[in-house]
C-alpha positions as CSV (number, residue, x, y, z in Angstrom):
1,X,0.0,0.0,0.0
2,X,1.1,3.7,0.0
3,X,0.8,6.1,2.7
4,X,1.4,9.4,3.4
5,X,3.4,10.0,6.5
6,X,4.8,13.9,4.9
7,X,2.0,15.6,7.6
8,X,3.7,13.6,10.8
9,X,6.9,14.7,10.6
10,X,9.2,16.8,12.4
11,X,12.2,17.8,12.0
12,X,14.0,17.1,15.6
13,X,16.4,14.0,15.9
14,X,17.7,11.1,13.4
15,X,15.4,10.6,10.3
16,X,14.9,7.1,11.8
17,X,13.4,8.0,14.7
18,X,11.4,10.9,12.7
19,X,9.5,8.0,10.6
20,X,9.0,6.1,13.7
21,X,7.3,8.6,15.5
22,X,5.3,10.2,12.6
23,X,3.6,6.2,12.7
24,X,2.9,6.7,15.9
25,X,0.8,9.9,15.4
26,X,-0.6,8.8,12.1
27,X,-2.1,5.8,14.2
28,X,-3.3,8.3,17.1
29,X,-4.9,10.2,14.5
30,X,-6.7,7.5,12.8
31,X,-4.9,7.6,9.7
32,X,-3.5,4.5,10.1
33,X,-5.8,2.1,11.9
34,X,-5.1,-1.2,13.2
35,X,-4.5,-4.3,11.1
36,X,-2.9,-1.9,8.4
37,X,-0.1,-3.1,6.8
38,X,2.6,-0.9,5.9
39,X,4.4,-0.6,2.1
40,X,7.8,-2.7,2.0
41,X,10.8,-0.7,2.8
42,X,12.0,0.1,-0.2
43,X,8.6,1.6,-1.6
44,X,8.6,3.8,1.9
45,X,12.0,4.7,1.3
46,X,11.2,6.3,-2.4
47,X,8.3,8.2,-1.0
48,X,10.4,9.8,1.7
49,X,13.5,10.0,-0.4
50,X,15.8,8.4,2.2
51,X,17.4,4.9,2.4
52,X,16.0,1.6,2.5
53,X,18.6,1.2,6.1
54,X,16.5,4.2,7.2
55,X,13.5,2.4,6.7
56,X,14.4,-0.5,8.3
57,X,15.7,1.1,11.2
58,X,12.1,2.9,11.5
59,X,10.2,-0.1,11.5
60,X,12.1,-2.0,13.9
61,X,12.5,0.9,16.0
62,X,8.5,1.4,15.7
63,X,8.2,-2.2,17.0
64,X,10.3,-1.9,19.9
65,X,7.7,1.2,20.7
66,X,5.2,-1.9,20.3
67,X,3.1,0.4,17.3
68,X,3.9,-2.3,14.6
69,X,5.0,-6.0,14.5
70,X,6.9,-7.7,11.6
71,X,5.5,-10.9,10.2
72,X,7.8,-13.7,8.5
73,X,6.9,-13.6,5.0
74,X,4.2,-11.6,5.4
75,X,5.5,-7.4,6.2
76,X,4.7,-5.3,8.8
77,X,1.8,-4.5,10.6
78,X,0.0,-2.3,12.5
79,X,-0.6,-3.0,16.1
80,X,-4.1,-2.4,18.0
81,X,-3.5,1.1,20.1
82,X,-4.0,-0.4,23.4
83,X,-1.4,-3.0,22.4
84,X,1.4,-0.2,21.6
85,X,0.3,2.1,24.4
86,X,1.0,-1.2,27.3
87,X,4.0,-2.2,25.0
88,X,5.8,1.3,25.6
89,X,4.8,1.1,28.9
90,X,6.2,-2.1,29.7
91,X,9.3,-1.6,27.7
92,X,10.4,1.6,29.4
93,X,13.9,1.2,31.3
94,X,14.6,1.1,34.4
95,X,16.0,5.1,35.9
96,X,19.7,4.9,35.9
97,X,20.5,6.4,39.3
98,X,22.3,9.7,37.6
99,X,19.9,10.0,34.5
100,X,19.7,13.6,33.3
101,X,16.2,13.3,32.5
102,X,13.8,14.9,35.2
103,X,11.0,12.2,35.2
104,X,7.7,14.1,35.3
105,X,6.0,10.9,33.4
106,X,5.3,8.4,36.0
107,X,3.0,8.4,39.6
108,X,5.8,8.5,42.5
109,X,5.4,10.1,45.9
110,X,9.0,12.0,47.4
111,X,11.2,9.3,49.0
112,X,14.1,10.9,50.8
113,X,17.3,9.5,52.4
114,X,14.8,9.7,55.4
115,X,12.5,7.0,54.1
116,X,15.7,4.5,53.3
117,X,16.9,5.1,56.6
118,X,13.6,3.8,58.4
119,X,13.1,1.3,56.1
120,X,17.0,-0.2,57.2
121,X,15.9,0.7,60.7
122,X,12.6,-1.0,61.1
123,X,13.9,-4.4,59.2
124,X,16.8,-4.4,61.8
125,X,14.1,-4.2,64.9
126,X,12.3,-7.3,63.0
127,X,15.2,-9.3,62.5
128,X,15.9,-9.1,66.3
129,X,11.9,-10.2,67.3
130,X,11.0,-11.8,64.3
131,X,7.8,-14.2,64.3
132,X,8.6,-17.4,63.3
133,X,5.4,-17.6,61.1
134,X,6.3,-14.7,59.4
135,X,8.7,-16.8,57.1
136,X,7.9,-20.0,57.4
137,X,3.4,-19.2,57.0
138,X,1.9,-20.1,53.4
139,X,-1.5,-20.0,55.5
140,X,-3.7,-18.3,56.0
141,X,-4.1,-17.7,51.9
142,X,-5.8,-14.4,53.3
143,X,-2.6,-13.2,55.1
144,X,-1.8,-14.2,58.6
145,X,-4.1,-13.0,61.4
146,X,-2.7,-10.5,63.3
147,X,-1.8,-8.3,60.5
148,X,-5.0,-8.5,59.1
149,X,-6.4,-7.1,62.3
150,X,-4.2,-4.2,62.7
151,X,-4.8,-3.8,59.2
152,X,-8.9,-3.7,60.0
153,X,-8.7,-1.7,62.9
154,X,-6.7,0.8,60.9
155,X,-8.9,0.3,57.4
156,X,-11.7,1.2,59.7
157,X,-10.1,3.7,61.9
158,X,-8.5,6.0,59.3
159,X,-10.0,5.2,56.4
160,X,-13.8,4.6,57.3
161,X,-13.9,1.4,55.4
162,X,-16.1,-1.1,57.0
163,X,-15.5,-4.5,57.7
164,X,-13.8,-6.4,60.3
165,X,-10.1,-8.8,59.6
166,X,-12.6,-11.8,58.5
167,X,-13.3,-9.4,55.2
168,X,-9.5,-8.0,54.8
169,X,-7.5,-9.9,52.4
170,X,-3.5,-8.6,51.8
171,X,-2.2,-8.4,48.8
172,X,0.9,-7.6,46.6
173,X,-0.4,-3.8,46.5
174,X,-3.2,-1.6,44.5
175,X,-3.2,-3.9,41.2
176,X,-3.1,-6.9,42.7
177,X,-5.9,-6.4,44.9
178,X,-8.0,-4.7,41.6
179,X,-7.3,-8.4,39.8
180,X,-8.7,-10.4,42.7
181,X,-12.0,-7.8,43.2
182,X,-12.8,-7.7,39.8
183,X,-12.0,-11.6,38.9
184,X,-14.2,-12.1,41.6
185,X,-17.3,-11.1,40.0
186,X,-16.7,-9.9,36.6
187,X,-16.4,-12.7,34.0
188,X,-14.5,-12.8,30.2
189,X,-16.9,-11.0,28.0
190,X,-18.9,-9.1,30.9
191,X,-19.5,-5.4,30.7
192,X,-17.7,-2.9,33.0
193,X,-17.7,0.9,33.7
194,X,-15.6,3.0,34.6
195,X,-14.0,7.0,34.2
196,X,-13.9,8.4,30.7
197,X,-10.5,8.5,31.7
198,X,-9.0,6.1,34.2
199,X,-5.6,4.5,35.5
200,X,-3.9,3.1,32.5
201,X,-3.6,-0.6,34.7
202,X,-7.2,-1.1,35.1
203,X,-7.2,-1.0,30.8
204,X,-4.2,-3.2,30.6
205,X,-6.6,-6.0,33.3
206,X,-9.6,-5.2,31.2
207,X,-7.6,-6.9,27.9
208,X,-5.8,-9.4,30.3
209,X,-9.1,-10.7,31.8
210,X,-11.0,-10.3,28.5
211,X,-13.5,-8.1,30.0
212,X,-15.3,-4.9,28.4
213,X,-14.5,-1.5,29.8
214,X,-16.8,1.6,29.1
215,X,-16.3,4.9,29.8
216,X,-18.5,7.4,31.4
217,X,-18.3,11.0,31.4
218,X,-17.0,13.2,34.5
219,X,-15.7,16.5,35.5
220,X,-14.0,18.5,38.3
221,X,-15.6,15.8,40.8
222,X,-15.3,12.8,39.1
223,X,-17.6,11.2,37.5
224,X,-20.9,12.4,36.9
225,X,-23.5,10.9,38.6
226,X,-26.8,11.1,35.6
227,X,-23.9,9.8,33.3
228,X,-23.6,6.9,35.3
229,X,-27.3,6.1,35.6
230,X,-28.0,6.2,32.3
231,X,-24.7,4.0,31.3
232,X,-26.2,1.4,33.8
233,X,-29.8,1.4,32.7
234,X,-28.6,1.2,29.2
235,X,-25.7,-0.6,28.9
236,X,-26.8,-3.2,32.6
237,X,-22.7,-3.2,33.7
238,X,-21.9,-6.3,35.9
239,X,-19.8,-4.1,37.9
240,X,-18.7,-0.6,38.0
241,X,-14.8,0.8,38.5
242,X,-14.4,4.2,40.2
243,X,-11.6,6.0,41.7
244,X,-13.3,8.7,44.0
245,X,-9.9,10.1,45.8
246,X,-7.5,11.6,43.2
247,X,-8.6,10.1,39.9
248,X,-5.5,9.4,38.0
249,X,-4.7,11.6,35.6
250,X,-7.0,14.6,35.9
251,X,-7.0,14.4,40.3
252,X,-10.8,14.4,40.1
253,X,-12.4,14.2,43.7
254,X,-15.7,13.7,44.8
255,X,-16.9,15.7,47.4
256,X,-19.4,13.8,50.0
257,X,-22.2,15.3,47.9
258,X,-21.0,13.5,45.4
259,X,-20.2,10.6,46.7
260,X,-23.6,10.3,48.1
261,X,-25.3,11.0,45.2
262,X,-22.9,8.1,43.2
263,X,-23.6,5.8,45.6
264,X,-27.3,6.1,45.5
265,X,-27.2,5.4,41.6
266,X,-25.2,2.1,42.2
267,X,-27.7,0.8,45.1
268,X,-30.2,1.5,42.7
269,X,-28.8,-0.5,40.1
270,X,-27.8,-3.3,42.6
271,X,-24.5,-3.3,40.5
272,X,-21.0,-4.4,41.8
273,X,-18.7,-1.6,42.8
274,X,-14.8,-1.6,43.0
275,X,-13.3,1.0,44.5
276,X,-9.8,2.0,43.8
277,X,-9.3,4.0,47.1
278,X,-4.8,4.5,46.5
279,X,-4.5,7.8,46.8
280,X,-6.8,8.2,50.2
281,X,-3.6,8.9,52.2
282,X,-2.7,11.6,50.6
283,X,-6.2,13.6,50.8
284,X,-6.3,14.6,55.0
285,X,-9.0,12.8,57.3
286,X,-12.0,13.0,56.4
287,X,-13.3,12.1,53.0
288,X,-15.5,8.9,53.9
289,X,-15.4,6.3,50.9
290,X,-18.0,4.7,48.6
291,X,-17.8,1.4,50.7
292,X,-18.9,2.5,53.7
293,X,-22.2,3.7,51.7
294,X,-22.5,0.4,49.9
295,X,-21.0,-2.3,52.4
296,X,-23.0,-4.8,50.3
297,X,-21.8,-4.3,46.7
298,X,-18.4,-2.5,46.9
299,X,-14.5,-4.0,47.0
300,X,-12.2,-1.5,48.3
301,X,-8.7,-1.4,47.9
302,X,-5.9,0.4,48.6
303,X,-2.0,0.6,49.4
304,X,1.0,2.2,51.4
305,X,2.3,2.8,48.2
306,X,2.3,6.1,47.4
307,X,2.6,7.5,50.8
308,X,5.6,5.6,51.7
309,X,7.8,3.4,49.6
310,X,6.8,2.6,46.0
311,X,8.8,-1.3,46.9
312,X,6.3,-1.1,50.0
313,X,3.8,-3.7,48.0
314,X,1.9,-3.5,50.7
315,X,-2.3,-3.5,49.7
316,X,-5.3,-4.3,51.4
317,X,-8.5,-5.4,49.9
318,X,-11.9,-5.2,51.8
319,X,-14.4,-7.5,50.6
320,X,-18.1,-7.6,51.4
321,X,-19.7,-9.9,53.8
322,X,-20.5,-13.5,52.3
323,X,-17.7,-12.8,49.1
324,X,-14.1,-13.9,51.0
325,X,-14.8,-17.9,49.6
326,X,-15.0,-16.4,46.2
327,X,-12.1,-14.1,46.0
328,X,-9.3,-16.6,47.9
329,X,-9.3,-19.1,45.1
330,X,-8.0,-16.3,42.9
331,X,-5.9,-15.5,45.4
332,X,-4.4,-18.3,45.8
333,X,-4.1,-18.8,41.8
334,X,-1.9,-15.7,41.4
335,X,0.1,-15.4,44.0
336,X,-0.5,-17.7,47.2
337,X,-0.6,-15.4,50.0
338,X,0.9,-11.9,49.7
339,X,4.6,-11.4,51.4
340,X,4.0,-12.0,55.0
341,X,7.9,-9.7,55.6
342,X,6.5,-6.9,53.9
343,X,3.4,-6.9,56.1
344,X,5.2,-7.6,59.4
345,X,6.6,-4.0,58.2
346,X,3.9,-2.5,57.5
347,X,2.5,-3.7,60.6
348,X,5.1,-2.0,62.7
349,X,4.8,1.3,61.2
350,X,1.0,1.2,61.4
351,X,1.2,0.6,65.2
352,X,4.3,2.9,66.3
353,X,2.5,5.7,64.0
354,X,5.6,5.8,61.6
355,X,2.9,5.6,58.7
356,X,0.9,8.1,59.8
357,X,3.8,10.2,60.4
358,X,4.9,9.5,56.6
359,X,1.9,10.4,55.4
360,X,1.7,13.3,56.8
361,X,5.1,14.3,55.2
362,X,4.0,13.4,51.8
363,X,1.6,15.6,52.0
364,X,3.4,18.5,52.9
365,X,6.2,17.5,50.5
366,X,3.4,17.0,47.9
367,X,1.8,20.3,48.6
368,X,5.2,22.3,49.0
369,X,5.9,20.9,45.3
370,X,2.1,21.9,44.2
371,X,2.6,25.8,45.4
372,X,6.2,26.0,43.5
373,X,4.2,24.2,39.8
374,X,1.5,26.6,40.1
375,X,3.7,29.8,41.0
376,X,6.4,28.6,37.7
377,X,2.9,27.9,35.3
378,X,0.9,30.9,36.5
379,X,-1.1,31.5,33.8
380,X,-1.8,28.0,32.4
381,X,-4.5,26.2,33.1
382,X,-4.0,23.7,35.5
383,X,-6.0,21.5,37.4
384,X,-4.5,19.7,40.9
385,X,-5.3,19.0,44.5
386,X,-3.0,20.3,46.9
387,X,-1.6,17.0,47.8
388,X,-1.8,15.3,44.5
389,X,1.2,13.1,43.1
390,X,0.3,15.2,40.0
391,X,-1.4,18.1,37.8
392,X,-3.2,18.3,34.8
393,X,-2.4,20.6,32.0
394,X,-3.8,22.7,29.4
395,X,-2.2,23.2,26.3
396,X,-1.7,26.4,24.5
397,X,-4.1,25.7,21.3
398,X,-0.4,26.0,19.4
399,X,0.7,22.4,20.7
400,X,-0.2,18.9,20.3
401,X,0.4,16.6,23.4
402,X,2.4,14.7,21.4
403,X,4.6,17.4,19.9
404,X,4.9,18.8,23.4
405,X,5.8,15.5,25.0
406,X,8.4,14.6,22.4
407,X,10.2,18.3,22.3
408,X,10.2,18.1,26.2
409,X,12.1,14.9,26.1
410,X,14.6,16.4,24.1
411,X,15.2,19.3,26.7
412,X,15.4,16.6,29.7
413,X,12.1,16.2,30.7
414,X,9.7,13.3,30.7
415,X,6.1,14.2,30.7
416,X,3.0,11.9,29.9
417,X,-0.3,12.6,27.7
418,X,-3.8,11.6,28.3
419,X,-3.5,8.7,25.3
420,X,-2.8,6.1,28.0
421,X,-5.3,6.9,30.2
422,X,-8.0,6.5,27.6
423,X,-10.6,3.6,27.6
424,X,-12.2,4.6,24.4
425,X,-10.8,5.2,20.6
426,X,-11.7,8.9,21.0
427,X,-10.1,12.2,20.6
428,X,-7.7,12.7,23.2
429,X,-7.7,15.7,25.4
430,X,-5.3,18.4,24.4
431,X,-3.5,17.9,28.2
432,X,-0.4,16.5,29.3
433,X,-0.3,15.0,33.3
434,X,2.9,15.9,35.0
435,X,3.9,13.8,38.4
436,X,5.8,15.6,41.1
437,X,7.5,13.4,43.1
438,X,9.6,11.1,40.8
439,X,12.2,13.4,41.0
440,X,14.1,14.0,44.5
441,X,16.1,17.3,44.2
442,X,13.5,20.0,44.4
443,X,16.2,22.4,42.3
444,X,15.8,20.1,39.9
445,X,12.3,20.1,39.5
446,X,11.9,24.1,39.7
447,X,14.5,23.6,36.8
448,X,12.6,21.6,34.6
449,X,9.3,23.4,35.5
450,X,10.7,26.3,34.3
451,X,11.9,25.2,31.0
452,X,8.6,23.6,30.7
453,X,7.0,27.0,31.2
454,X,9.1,28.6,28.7
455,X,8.4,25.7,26.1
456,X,5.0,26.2,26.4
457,X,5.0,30.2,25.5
458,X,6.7,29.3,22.5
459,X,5.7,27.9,19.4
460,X,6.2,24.5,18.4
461,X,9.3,24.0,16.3
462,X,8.6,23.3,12.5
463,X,7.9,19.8,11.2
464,X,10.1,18.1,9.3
465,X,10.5,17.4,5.5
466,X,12.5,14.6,4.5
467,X,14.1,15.3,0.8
């Protein structure tokens, strides 16, 4: 076939990697949909008047960014866009500890030398009192007793979820405990809502579980609650996916109103709810979640993760009454029990008050981090909670997300658009989310803050045309 790839590019980097990415935003864009396959290389490389080596080096670079795959005997092809957007993902490399890249791209709270050194600290008091179950247990499958019921008392305490340690399982953090809810009571083929723009992991489960994901409209305070009605008298969801605190990537929170006012539609509908509470430490006391208004119909998870050590796997799922039997098995299937060492930590901090105390800093380091964004984009439209792990921000009508996010990698910064966050083939917002806490050195960050301010008062640079 022959396609038109002039309108993609841009003139920044090797020509290579120009072809690759001009793919890339011809599939975004629809031009090239998936199942496409592309001309041979030597028919691409007379239309773009560069080499056949060129060429090649496109394509294979454009698989390794998981947008095409090359067939034996057969060409190249175009991938489905979910299937690039979790191949990128998954391929990214692992930070080298002196990168010059300031990582504004992934969901990180601050960790300081502070955090290491009670980590070390609080392994050494174990290893001198150490349970002898807490190595040698593979039972309960649920996670051994008494850390489930510091775990309740503190679910219940802090959180307001209800439920006592017979309806806590542990788990190997947030995703984990989203796999056993939803496998629980979602079958392959079965219909499931959620945000119009959610957490790219729960779209990666939806293909790995084979189940349907649908997305529903929402605003300032996440999603809207007639929306939601009408998706579940229409479309008759098996169960519904909603993050209330801090919806990932827009920081969407309900209020209570809200909150009430979702819940009601979802006792209506008798449907399943799972409720992806993560970021409820970073919000301050008081936001009461969905399950304690539906106690019969709604999973709640959440983790230490993002308050304390992003290793800290630590998660806790909160079932309803009469459901444990069903969720163990699956349990048990993917992982046995959760790591009973890294819940003998967790327990510790959660009784001395270490966790509460980390939280607390997060917050402040979080909101500190929050004041200096807003004071270096002053005059962009951002949208952010004063805690958040990130902010969400409007373009200038002169950029593309893409264009942005590629031109900011080139000047050392790592930023992420709304394309993985999407559950349906729409148009994307014209937004790029930028995380906070990935990067340590605070002068570092009000570096690359700025630069991104002055990137985005400029115009974008020209694209480029291949002779």
């Amino acid at each position: 076939m022959t396609i038109d790839l002039t309108p993609f590019l841009q003139d920044s980097g090797p020509k290579y990697l120009a072809i690759a990415r001009a793919l890339s935003e011809a599939i975004r864009q629809g031009e090239l949909a998936p199942g496409t396959r592309l001309p041979p290389h030597r028919r691409l490389a007379e239309t773009l008047g560069v080499s056949v080596q060129t060429v090649s080096r496109a394509y294979a670079q454009a698989e390794k960014m998981g947008l095409v795959q090359s067939r034996i005997g057969s060409g190249t092809w175009i991938n489905a866009l979910d299937d690039a957007r979790e191949s990128a993902y998954l391929r990214g490399q692992e930070p080298r500890q002196e990168s010059t890249l300031v990582d504004l791209s992934i969901a990180h709270p601050v960790c300081t030398p502070g955090h290491q050194l009670r980590f070390r600290e609080t392994l050494a008091s174990l290893a001198e009192q150490l349970r002898p179950e807490v190595i040698a247990a593979n039972r309960p499958i649920a996670g051994l007793l008494h850390q489930r019921e510091r775990a309740s008392d503190w679910l219940a305490e802090r959180l307001g979820v209800p439920g006592g340690p017979e309806d806590r399982v542990l788990c190997n953090g947030a995703a984990h405990g989203l796999m056993l809810a939803i496998s629980t009571v979602v079958q392959h083929g079965d219909l499931v809502l959620t945000e119009a723009l959610t957490d790219h992991g729960l779209i990666a489960l939806s293909r790995t579980l084979g189940f349907q994901l649908r997305g529903v409209a929402i605003d300032e305070r996440g999603v809207i609650p007639e929306a939601l009605d009408l998706a579940c008298r229409r479309l008759r969801p098996r169960a519904v996916c909603l993050t209330p605190t801090q919806l990932n990537p827009t920081g969407a929170t309900m209020d209570e109103a809200r909150r009430d006012a979702v819940a009601r539609v979802l006792d209506h509908h008798g449907v399943w709810l799972i409720e992806d509470d993560v970021h409820a430490l970073l919000e301050p006391p008081g936001l009461t979640p969905l399950a304690a208004r539906l106690p019969h119909l709604c999973f709640h998870v959440t983790s230490l993760t993002k308050v304390t050590l992003p290793g800290l796997r630590a998660g806790y799922l909160s079932v309803p009454r009469g459901q444990l039997h069903h969720t163990l098995p699956r349990m048990r299937a993917t992982t046995w029990m959760a790591t009973p060492l890294i819940f003998e930590l967790a327990d510790a901090w959660i009784a001395d008050g270490t966790l509460a105390q980390l939280a607390d800093e997060q917050r402040q380091r979080l909101n500190e981090r929050q004041r200096l964004a807003s004071r270096l984009l002053d005059g962009h439209d951002v949208s952010a909670r004063p805690s958040s792990l990130h902010l969400w921000l409007s373009l200038p009508a002169a950029w593309r997300p893409e264009e942005l996010q590629q031109q900011a990698e080139q000047e050392g910064m790592a930023v992420t658009t709304a394309t993985p966050f999407m559950v349906e083939q729409t148009p994307a917002p014209r937004r790029i989310r930028l995380s906070l806490g990935a990067e340590p050195d605070l002068e570092r960050l009000e570096g690359a803050l700025s630069r991104l301010a002055a990137l985005l008062d400029e115009a974008p640079p020209p694209m480029q045309i291949i002779y």
